[in-house]
C-alpha positions as CSV (number, residue, x, y, z in Angstrom):
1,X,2.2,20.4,-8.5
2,X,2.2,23.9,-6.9
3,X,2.2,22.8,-3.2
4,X,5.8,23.1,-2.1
5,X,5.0,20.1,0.2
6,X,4.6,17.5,-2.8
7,X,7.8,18.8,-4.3
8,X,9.1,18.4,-0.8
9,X,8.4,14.6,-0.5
10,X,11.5,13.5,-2.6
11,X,13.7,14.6,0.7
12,X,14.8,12.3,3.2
13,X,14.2,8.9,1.1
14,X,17.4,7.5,0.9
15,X,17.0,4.5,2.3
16,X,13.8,3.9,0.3
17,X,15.7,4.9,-2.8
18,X,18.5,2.4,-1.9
19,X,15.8,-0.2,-3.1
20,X,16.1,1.3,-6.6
21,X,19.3,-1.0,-7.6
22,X,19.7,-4.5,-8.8
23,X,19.2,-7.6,-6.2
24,X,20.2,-10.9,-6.0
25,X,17.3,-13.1,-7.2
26,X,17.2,-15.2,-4.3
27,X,18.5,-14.1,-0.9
28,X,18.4,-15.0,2.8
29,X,18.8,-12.8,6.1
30,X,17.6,-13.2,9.7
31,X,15.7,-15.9,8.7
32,X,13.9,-14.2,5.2
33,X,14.2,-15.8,1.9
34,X,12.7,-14.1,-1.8
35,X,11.6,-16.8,-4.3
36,X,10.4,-14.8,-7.9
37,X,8.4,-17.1,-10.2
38,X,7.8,-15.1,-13.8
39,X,4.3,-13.9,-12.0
40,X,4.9,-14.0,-8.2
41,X,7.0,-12.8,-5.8
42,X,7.4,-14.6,-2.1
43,X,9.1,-13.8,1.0
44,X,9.1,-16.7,3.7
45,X,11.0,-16.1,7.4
46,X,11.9,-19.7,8.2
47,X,10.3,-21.3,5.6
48,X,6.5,-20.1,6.5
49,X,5.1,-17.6,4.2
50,X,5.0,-13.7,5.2
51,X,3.8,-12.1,1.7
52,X,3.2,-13.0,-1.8
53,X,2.9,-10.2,-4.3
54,X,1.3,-10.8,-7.9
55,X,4.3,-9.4,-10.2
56,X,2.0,-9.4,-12.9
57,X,-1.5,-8.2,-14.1
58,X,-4.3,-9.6,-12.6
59,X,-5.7,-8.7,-14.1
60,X,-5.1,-5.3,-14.8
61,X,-3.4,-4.3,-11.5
62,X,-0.2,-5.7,-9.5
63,X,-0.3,-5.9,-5.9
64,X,0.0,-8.1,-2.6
65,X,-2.1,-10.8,-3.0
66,X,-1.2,-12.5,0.8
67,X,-0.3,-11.1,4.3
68,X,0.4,-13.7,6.9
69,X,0.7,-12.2,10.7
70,X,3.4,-14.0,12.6
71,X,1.3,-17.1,13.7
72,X,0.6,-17.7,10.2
73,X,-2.9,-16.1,9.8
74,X,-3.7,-14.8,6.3
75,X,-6.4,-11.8,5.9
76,X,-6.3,-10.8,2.3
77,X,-8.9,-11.4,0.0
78,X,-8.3,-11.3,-3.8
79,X,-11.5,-10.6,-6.5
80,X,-14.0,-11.3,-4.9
81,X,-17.4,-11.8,-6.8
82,X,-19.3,-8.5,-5.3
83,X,-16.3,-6.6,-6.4
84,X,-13.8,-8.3,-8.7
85,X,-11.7,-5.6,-9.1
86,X,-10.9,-5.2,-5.2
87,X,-7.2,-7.2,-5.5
88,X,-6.2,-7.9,-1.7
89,X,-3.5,-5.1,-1.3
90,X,-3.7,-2.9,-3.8
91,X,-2.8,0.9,-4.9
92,X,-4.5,2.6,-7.6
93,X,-6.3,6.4,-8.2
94,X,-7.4,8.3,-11.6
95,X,-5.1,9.9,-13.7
96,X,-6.4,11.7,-17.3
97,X,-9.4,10.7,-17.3
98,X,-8.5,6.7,-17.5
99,X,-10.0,5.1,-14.2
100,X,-6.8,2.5,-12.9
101,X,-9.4,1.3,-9.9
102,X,-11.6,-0.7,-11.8
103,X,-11.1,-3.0,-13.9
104,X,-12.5,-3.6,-17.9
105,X,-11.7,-2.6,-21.9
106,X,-12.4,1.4,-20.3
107,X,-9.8,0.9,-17.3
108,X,-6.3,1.2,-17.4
109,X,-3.7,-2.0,-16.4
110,X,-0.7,-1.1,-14.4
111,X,1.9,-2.8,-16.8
112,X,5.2,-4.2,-15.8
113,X,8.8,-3.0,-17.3
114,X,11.4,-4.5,-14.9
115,X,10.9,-6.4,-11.8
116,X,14.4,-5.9,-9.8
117,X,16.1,-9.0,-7.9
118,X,15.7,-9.1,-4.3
119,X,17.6,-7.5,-1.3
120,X,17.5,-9.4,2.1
121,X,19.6,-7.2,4.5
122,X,19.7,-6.2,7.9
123,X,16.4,-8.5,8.8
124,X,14.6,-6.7,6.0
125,X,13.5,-8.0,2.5
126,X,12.4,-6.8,-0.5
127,X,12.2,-6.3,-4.4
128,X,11.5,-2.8,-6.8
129,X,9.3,-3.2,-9.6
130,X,8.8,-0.6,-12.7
131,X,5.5,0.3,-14.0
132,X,3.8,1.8,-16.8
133,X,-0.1,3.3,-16.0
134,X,-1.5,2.5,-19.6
135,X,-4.7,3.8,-20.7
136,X,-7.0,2.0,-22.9
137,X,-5.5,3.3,-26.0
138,X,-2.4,2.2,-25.2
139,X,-0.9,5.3,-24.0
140,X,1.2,5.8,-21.2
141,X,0.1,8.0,-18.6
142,X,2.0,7.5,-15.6
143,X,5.2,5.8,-14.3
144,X,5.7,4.1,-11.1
145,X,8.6,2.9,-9.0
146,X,7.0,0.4,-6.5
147,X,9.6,-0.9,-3.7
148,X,7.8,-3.2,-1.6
149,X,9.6,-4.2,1.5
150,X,9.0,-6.8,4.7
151,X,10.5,-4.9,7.6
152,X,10.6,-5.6,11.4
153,X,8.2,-4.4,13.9
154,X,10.1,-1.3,15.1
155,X,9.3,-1.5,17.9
156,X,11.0,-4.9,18.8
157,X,7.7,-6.7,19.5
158,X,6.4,-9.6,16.9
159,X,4.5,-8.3,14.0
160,X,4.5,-8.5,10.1
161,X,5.3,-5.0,9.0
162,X,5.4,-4.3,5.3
163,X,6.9,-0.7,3.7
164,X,5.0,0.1,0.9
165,X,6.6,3.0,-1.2
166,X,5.8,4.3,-4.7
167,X,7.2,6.9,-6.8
168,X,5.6,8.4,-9.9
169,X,7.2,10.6,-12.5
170,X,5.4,11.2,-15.9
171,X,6.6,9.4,-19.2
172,X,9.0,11.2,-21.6
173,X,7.6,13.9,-23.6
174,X,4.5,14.5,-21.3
175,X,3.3,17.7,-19.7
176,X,1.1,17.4,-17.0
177,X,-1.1,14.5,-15.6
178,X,-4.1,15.2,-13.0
179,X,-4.8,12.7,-10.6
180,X,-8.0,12.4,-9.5
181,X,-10.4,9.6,-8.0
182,X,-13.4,8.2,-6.0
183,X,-13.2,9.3,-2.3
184,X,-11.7,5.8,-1.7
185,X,-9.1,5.4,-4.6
186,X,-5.8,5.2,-2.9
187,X,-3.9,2.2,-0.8
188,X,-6.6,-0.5,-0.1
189,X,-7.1,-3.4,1.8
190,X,-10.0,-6.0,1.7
191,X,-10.1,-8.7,4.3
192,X,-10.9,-12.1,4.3
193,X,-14.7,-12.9,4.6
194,X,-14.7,-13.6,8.8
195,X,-13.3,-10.4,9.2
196,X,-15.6,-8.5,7.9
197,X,-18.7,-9.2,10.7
198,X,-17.7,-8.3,14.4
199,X,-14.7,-6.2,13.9
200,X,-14.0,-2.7,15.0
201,X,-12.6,0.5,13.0
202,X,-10.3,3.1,15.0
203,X,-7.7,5.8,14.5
204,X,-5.4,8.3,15.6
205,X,-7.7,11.2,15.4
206,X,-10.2,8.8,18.2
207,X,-13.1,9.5,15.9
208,X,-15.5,8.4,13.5
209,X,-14.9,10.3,10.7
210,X,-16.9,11.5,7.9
211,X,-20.3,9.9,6.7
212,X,-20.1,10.0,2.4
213,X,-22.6,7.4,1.7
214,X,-24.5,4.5,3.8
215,X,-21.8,2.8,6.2
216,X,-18.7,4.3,4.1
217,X,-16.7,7.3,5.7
218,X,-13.6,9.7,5.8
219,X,-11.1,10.2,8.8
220,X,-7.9,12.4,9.0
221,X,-5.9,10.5,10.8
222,X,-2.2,9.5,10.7
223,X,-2.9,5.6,11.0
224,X,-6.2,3.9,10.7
225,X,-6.8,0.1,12.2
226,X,-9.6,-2.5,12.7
227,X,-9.7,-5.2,14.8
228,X,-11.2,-8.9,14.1
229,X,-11.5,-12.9,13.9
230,X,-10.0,-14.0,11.1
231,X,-11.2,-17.9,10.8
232,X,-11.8,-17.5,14.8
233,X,-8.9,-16.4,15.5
234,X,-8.1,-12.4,16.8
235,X,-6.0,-10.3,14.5
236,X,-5.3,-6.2,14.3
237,X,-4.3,-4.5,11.4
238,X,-3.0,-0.8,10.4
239,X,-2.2,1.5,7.5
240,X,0.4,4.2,8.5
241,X,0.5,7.7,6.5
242,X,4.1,9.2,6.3
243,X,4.6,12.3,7.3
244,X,6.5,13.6,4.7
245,X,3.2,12.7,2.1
246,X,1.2,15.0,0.5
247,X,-1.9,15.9,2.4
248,X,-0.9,14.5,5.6
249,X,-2.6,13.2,7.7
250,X,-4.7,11.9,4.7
251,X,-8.0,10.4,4.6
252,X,-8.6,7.1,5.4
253,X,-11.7,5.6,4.0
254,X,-13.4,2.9,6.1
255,X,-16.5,0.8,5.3
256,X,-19.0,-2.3,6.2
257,X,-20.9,-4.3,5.9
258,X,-17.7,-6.1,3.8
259,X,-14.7,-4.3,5.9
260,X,-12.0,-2.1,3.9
261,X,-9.3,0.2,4.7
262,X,-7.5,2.4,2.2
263,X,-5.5,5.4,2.5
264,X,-6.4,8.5,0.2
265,X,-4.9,11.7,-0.9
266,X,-8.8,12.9,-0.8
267,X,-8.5,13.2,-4.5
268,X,-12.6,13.3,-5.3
269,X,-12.4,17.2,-4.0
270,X,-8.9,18.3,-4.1
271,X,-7.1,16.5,-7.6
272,X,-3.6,16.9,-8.3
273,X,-1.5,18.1,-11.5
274,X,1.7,16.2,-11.8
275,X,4.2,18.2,-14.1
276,X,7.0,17.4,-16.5
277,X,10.3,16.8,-14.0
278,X,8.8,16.6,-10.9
279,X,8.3,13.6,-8.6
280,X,5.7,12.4,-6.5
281,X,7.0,10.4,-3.7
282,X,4.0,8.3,-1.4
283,X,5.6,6.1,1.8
284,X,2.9,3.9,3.8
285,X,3.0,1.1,6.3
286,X,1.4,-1.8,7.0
287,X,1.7,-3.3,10.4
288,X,0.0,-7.0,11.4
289,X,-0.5,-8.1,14.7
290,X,-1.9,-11.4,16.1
291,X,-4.5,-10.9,19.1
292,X,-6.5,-7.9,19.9
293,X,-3.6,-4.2,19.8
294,X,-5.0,-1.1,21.4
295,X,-4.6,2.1,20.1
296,X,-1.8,2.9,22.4
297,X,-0.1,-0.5,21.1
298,X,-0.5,0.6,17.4
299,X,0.1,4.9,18.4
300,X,3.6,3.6,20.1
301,X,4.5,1.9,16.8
302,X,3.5,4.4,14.4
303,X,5.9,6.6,16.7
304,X,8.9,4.7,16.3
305,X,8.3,3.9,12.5
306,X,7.8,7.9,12.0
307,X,11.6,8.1,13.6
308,X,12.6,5.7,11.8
309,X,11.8,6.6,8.6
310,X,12.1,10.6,9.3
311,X,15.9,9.4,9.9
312,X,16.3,7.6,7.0
């Protein structure tokens, strides 16, 4: 990659790099525990659930399959039947030509090589895991170090707040890769089914973004959040860009009538070429809220997590 800004990245991730070590299997702090099954991972603050990541393929992709906001409302929705590949919380793009967003014998499977121990410390939680991007043909085309971490609100108030930080590198003896996608490959979210009538899209930038096609569209912005009833009762979530990412403030992609969020590097008109050696380094958060949060609310948090992690 040519743009001294992606090369740039790898600065000023210590702490998320710290994640990169060995963990006790099962741990407790402030209240968080970390059960691993041989195809789950679950973090639980005082014995109610807060996360549950699918450690393995499901079944070509590994990713959070539950979120739980502090009153113990969950708003993920895993495979659904208009769109099986769409796995709760989920990161995946294009890379050589092998599609890792769907899902079939032409799609690539995010395959496991080491799933670290967990780390409970200072009131956070959380686990590394290794993977390999595999083509069809069995060939690796891209590795990933995913640290997945439950964090608290930084701003004091209650919240679930979830780090979500990947590093790719190519395998051994490879040149190049180019990452490409659809305008909404990237970090995405699908919601339960009450959330997606009734609820309410808005952003940083305090505008609409984009049209691409039908209700779908494209909004710089350095968070992105939407508003709704899950099961009746009033949630808000948001997706937080790092500053230090490529392309930031990225794209978010927003759509109804079914309501998604994901966070792209706009990779359908600008692709990248990752080279031998170097690093590409992606930091996002994921903040939950019970009740209605205004923009304020969520612009004050995003503030203090950007200190927070421009520190560390």
């Amino acid at each position: 990659m040519n743009d001294k800004r992606f090369t740039g990245v790898v600065a000023g991730v210590a702490t998320w790099a710290a994640w990169f070590m060995a963990f006790h299997a099962l741990a407790d702090d402030a209240g968080l525990k970390i059960t691993q099954t041989p195809s789950a991972v679950t973090i639980t603050r005082d014995g109610k659930p807060v996360l549950v990541y699918q450690s393995t393929p499901l079944p070509q992709k590994c990713y959070v399959k539950e979120l739980f906001s502090p009153a113990g409302v969950q708003i993920l929705r895993d495979s659904p039947a208009d769109h099986k590949h769409h796995h709760a919380l989920m990161y995946a793009i294009g890379a050589d030509g092998v599609d890792f967003w769907s899902e079939g014998p032409a799609n690539g499977t995010q395959k496991p090589a080491k799933l670290g121990d967990a780390k409970s410390e200072g009131g956070k939680a959380g686990f590394v895991q290794d993977l390999n991007w595999v083509g069809p043909a069995g060939k690796t085309i891209l590795v990933e170090r995913r640290a997945i971490e439950v964090a608290p609100s930084a701003d004091g108030k209650p919240g679930t707040f979830v780090n979500w930080n990947t590093r790719f590198t190519l395998p051994q003896g490879a040149d190049s890769a180019k990452l490409y996608g659809s305008h909404y490959f990237g970090l995405g979210m699908r919601f339960i089914v009450s959330m997606d009538q009734g609820g309410r899209f808005f952003n940083s930038a305090e505008k609409p973004g984009e049209p691409v096609r039908g209700s779908e569209s494209l909004v710089a912005a350095r968070w992105c959040a939407y508003t709704a009833k899950a099961d009746g009762k009033p949630v808000t979530v948001a997706v937080f860009d790092h500053p230090k990412n490529p392309r930031h403030p990225n794209k978010f992609f927003t759509m109804s009538p079914f309501a998604y969020i994901s966070a792209t590097l706009n990779l359908w008109k600008e692709p990248m070429v990752l080279k031998a050696g170097e690093k590409l380094d992606l930091r996002y958060g994921v903040a939950l809220w019970d009740g209605e949060v205004t923009a304020e609310q969520v612009e004050a948090l995003y503030g203090k997590w950007r200190e927070l992690q421009i520190a560390n």
